[in-house]
C-alpha positions as CSV (number, residue, x, y, z in Angstrom):
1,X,-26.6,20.9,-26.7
2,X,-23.2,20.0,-27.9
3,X,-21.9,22.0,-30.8
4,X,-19.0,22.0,-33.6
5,X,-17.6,24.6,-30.8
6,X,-17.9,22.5,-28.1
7,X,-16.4,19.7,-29.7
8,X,-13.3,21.6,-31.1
9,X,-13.2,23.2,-26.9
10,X,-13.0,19.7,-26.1
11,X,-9.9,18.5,-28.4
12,X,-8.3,21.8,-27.0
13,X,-8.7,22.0,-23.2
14,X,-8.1,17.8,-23.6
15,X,-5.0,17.9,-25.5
16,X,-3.0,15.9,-23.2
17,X,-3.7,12.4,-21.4
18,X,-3.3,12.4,-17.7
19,X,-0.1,11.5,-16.1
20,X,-2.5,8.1,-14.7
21,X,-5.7,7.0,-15.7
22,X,-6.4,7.5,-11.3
23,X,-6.7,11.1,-12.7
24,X,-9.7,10.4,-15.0
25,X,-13.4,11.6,-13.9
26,X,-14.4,7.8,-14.3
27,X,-17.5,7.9,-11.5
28,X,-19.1,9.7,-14.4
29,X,-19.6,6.1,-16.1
30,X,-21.6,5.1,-12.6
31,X,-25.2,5.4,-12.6
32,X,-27.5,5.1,-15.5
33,X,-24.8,5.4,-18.6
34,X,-23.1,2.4,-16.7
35,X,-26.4,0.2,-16.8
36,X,-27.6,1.8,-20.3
37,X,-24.5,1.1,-22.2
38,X,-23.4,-2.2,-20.2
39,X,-20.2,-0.6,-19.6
40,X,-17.2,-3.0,-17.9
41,X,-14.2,-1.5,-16.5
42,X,-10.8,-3.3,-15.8
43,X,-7.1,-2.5,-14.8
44,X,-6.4,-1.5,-18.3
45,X,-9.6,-1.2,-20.4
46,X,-12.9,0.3,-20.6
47,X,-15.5,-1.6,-22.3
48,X,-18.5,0.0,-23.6
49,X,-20.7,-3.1,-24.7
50,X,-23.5,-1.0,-26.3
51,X,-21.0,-0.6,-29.4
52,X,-20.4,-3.1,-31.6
53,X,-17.7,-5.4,-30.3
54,X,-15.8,-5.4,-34.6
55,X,-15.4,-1.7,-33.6
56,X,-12.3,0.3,-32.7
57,X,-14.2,2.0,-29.9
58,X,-15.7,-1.2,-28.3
59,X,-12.6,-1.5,-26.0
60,X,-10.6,1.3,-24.9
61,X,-7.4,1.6,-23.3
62,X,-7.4,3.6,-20.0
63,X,-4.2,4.7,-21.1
64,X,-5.6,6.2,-24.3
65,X,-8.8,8.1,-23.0
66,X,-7.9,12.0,-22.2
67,X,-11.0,13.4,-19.9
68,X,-14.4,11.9,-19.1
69,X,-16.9,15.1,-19.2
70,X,-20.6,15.3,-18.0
71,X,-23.0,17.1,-20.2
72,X,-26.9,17.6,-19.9
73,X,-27.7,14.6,-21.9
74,X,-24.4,13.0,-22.9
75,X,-21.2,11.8,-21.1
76,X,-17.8,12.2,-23.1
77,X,-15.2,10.1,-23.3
78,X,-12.5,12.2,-25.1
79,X,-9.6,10.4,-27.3
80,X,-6.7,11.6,-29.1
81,X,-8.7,12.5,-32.2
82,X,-12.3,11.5,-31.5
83,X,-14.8,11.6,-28.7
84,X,-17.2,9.0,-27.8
85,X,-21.1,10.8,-26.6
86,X,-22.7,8.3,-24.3
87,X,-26.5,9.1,-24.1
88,X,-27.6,9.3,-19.8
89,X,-31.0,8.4,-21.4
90,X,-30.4,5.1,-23.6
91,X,-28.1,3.1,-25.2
92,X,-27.4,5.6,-28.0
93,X,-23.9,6.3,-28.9
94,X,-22.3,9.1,-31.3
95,X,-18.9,9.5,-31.7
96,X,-17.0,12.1,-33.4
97,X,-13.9,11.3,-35.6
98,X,-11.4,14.5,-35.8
99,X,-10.2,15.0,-39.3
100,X,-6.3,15.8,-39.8
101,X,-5.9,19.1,-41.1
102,X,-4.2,19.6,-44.1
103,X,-1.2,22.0,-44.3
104,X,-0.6,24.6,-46.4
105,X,1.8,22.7,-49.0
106,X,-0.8,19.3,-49.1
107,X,-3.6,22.0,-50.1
108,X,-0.9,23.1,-53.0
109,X,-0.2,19.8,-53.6
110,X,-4.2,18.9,-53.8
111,X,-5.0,22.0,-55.9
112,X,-2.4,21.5,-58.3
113,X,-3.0,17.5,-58.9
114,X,0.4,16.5,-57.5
């Protein structure tokens, strides 16, 4: 089951991008979440055609993905500041936005109507 915890584990062991995309666990894609989620892969760009094509995640640059990571039920494509959840199972898709955090003087700033 994946977890607030394991999400914010993820955006911390997978901090950094690769020094090549060569590096990336991409075989994970292969098999079942390849054929479920109609997912195309080029040079540059990873295409996961089970998400709307108007969206931001529809197309990914290689360059821009972080780690690929195998759960139970999911795979993970993990981003800068959000991680795509492919289902093994179906085409479902969740994906998980990272919120900036606010630093102490914007939460002043906030509180104070400024």
């Amino acid at each position: 089951m994946i977890t607030k915890k394991v999400i914010e584990n993820l955006y911390k062991q997978y901090r950094k991008r690769p020094d090549s995309p060569d590096e990336l666990n991409i075989g994970l894609l292969f098999g079942p979440v390849f054929d479920n989620h109609g997912i195309t892969l080029d040079e540059d760009n990873l295409v996961i055609n089970s998400i709307d094509p108007a969206s931001p995640f529809h197309t990914i640059p290689l360059k821009n993905i972080h780690e690929i990571v195998e759960f139970a039920d999911d795979i993970a494509i993990v981003l800068h500041s959000s991680i795509i959840f492919l289902k093994k199972e179906d085409n479902r898709v969740n994906i998980h936005v990272q919120m900036p955090s606010l630093s102490p003087m914007d939460r002043l700033r906030s509180a104070i109507g400024i």
